[in-house]
N, C-alpha and C positions, 0 to 999 in steps of 0.2 A: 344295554338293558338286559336283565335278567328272565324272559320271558315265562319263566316257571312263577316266578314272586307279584306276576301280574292280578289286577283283580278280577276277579272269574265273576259270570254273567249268571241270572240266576237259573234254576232248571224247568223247563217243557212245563214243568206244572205252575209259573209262576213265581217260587220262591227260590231265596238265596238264603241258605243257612236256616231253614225252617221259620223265615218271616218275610210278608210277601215285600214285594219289591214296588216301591214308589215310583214308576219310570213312567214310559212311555205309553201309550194306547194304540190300537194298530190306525186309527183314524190321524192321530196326531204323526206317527210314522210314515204313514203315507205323504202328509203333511210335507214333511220335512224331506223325503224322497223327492218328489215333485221339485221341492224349489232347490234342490242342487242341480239339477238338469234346467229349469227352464228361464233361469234369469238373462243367459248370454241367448240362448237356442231361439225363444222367440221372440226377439229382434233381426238376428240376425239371417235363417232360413228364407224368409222371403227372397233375401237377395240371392241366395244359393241356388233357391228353384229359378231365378229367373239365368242363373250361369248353366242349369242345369235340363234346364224345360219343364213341360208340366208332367209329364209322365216320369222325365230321367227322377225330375223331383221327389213325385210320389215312390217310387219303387226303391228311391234310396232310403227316405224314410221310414219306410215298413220293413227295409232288410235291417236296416240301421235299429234299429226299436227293438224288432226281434232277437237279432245277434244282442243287441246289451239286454236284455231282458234273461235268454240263456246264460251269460256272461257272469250278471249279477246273482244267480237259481246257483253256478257254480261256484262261485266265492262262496255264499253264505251257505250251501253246504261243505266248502272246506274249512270253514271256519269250525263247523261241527266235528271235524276228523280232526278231534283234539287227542294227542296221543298220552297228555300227562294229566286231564282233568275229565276226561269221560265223556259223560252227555252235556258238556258246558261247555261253551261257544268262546273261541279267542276272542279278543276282544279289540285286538288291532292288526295292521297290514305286519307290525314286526313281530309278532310274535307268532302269526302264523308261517313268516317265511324264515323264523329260528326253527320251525318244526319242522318244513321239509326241507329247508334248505341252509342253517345250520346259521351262524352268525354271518356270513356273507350274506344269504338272503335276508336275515333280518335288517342289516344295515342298507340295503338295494332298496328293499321293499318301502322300509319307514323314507329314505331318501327321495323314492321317485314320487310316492304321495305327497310330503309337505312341500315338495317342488310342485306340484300341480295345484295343489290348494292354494300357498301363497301366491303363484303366478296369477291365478282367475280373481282372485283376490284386489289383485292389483288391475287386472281389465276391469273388474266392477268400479273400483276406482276412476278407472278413466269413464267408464259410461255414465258414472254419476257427474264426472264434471264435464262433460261432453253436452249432459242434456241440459245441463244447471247453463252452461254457456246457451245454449238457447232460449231459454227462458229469460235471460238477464241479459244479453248483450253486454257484458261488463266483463272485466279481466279476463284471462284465456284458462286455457282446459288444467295445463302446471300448478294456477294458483288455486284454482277449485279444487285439484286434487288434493293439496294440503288443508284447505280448507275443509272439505268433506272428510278426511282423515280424522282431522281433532272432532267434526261430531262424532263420528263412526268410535270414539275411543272409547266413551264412558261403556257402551254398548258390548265393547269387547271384553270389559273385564267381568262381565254373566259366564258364571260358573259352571252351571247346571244344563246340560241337552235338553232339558224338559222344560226349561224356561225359553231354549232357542226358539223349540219347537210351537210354543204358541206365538212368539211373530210370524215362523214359517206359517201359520193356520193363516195368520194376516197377508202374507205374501201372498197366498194360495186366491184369497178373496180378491187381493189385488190384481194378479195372474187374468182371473171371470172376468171382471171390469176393463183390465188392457184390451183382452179380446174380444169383447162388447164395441169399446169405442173404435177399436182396429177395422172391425167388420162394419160398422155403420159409415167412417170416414171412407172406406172401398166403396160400399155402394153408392156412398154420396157421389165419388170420382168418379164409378160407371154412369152415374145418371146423368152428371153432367157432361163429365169429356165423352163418355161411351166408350166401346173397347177400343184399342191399337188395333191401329192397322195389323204387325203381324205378331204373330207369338213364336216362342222356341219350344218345340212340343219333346225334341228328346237330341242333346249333346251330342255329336257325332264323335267327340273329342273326348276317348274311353282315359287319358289321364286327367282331363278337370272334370269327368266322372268320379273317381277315383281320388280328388283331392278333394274333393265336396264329399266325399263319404267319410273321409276324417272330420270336415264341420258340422257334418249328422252326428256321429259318436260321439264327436266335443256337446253335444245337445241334449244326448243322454247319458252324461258321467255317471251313473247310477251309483256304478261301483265305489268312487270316491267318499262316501260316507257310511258303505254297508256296517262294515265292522264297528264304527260308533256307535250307529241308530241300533241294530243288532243287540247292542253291549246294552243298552242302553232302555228297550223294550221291556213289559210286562211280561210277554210271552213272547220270546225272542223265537217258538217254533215258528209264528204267525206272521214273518218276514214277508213269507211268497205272497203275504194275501195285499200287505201295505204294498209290495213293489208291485204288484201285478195294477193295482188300483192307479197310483203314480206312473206306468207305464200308458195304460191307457189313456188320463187325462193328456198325459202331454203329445202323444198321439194327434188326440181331437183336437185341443191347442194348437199343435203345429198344421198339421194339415188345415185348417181352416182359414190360418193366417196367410200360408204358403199359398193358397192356392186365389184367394180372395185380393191377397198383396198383389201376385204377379198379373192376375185379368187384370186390375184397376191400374196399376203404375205402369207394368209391361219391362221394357227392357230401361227404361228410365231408373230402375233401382241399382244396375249395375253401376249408376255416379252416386249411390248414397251410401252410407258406410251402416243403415239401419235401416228397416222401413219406417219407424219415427221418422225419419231425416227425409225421406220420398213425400209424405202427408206433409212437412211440416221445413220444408228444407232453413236451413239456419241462418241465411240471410233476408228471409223473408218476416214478414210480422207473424206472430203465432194466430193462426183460426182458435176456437171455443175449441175444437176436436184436437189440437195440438198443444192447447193448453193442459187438454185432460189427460191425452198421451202421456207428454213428460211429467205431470204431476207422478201419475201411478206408474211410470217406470221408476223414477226413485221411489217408490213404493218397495218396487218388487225386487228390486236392486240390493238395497240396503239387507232385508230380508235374506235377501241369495247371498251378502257380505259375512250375514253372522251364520247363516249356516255352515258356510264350507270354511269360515275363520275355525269354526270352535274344534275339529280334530284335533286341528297343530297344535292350538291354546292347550287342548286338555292335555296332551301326551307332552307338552313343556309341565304344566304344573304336577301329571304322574314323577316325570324325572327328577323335577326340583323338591318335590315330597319323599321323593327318597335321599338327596344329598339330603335334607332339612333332618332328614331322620339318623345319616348316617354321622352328620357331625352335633348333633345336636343342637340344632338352632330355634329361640323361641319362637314361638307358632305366630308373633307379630312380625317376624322378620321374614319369617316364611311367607306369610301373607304380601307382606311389601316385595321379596323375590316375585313369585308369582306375577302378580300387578306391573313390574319393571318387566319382566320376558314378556307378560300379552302388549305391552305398549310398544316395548322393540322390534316384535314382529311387525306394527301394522307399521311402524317406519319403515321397515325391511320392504314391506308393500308399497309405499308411497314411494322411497326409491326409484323402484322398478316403474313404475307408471311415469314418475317424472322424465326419468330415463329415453321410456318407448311410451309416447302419450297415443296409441295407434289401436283401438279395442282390434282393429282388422290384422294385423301384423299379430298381435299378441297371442291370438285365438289360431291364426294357421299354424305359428311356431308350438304353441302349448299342446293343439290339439293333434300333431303329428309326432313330437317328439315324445309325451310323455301322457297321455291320455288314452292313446289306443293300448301303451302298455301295462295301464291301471286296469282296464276295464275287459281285455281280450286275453292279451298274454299273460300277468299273470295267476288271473282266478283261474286260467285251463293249467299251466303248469303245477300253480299247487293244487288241486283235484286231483290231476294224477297223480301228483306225486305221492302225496298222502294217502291217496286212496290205494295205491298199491302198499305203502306202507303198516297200514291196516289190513292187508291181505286180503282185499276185494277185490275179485276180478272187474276186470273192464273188457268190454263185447265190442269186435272189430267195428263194427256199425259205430260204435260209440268212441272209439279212436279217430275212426276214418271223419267223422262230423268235426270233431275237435281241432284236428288237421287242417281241413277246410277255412274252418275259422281262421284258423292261425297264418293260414297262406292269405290269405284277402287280408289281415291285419296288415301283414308284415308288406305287403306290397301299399297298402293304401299308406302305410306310416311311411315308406321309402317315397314316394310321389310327394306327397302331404312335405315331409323336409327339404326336398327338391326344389319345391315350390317356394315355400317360407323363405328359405336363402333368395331364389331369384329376387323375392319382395324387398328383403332389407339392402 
């Protein structure tokens, strides 16, 4: 891909070409921020904190949140250290890593994203037929996966971010209500069992520290849709204010779950591969609270499916719009291309799920091998890089932070792998 011929986003003032631009709102952005992050995160955190304690917990969290919050501030301003378009923002991972880093980065870049999109992809997958298995007691998690595939198709062939983005608005309301019913089911369980006997207040075990800080940043993938939503926006300057908004809900989200999950269940969630599955374990009969559970997890799920489906989808139909143009194919065949790659992909996903039907397996491999380096390593490599290439200095303070990050990634992503193999 040609990342000069790419389509440019429109300018600080709103418009692209001197007409404004029909996208995004920074409400609806935030929207859609949020549910890339909290689809897998808050189910699975609870059991983290309880690997973790209640403090180790907490203080992963808030580094965790923070570190991707700066994370995601330096992508989307490298996305602005556009060297061939000016004040207009790249508009994807490859075409900002053709500008610092030349067709190598571009192909690294677009690679290790559509590897982390289709892989969560395909955990959603499993969570949807994970929970559908407990609602139904009927067929196993394989045959749900193909099952919920063919619903999930009609869904995927939505063209437009801005039509994702108002399911995301539904996911988000969804998202309120998980954690409504989350928090009454806990108090319900303190009222009647009352607390555990004892709790884990802080891991003494500074590597499953450090492997649980890879399942914190797999909870905030922020980064994973910046440059779409970005591309995507009314006023694509107003990124900071959508993610800063998405950061904090899921904040309050997590932490309330985490910390409400582990008093009520205790170290009991370490046998559950969810806190859904602690309330509601799957061989028992569903409560009224575990009914509402899984209903609004596949709520929030399906939601979390077409957000983070639609990058790869769109940047297949940029590519094939350009073969379609370079040989001349009629725009109905073009259309049916299109429609054939979004459908190949979600099979490429259902593979993979059927493959490894394990959300728990899927999430330590994805989120060590190829998420800490979306979202840490590299929005700070292109920053610099670009930014020096723009001829901006960078203030030793501001290297030495960077570094930092970059040491705790690379260690927590080495633990996080370590880990994942032990598991399979």
């Amino acid at each position: 891909m040609d990342p000069k011929s790419s389509e440019t986003v429109s300018t600080p003032g709103g418009k692209d070409g001197g007409k404004p631009k029909n996208g995004m709102s920074v409400s609806r952005a935030a929207c859609s921020i949020a549910m890339t992050a909290v689809g897998i995160g808050i189910l699975a955190l609870p059991r983290a904190t309880a690997e973790s304690g209640f403090i180790g917990g907490l203080v992963t969290l808030f580094i965790a949140a923070f570190a991707s919050y700066i994370a995601g501030l330096l992508l989307w301003k490298a996305l602005f250290l556009n060297p061939t378009q000016g004040d207009s923002a790249m508009p994807s991972f490859e075409e900002m890593g053709y500008a610092a880093f030349g067709r190598v980065g571009s192909i690294y870049f677009g690679f290790i994203l559509h590897l982390v999109l289709t892989a969560i992809c395909a955990v959603l997958l499993v969570l949807l037929a994970s929970t559908t298995v407990a609602f139904t007691k009927v067929l196993d998690v394989r045959t749900w996966v193909v099952i919920w595939a063919l619903a999930c198709l009609p869904l995927s062939w939505i063209k437009e971010m801005k039509s994702v983005s108002l399911l995301a608005a539904v996911g988000v309301v969804s998202v309120c209500t998980l954690v409504v019913v989350v928090i009454v089911a806990c108090i319900q369980q303190l009222a009647t069992a009352g607390t555990r006997d004892s709790y884990n207040l802080l891991s003494t075990n500074p590597l499953r520290l450090l492997g649980n800080f890879a399942a914190f940043i797999f909870s905030f993938g922020f980064s994973a849709t910046t440059p779409t939503i970005t591309h995507n926006m009314n006023e694509p300057k107003r990124y900071p204010v959508a993610l800063a908004i998405a950061a904090l809900f899921c904040v309050i989200t997590y932490a309330s779950l985490m910390l409400l999950g582990y008093a009520a269940y205790g170290d009991s969630l370490l046998n559950a591969d969810t806190i859904a599955g602690a309330i509601s374990p799957p061989r028992s009969s569903l409560s009224v609270a575990g009914w509402i559970i899984n209903f609004v997890i596949l709520v929030v799920v399906v939601s979390h499916f077409l957000v983070l489906y639609t990058p790869t989808a769109l940047a297949m139909d940029d590519f094939l719009s350009r073969v379609g143009w370079v040989t001349k194919l009629p725009d109905a065949r073009q259309r049916i291309a299109r429609l054939s790659a979004r459908s190949a992909l979600v099979v490429i996903q259902v593979l993979i799920a059927v493959a490894i039907p394990s959300v728990d397996k899927l999430v330590n491999l994805i989120g060590a091998l190829c998420v800490i380096q979306l979202c840490f390593i590299i929005p700070i490599a292109c920053y610099v890089k670009l930014k020096r290439m723009a001829g901006i200095r960078i203030g030793i303070i501001e290297i030495v932070s960077y570094l930092v990050l970059l040491v705790v990634a690379l260690i927590a992503m080495g633990v996080g792998i370590h880990g994942a193999v032990i598991q399979f």
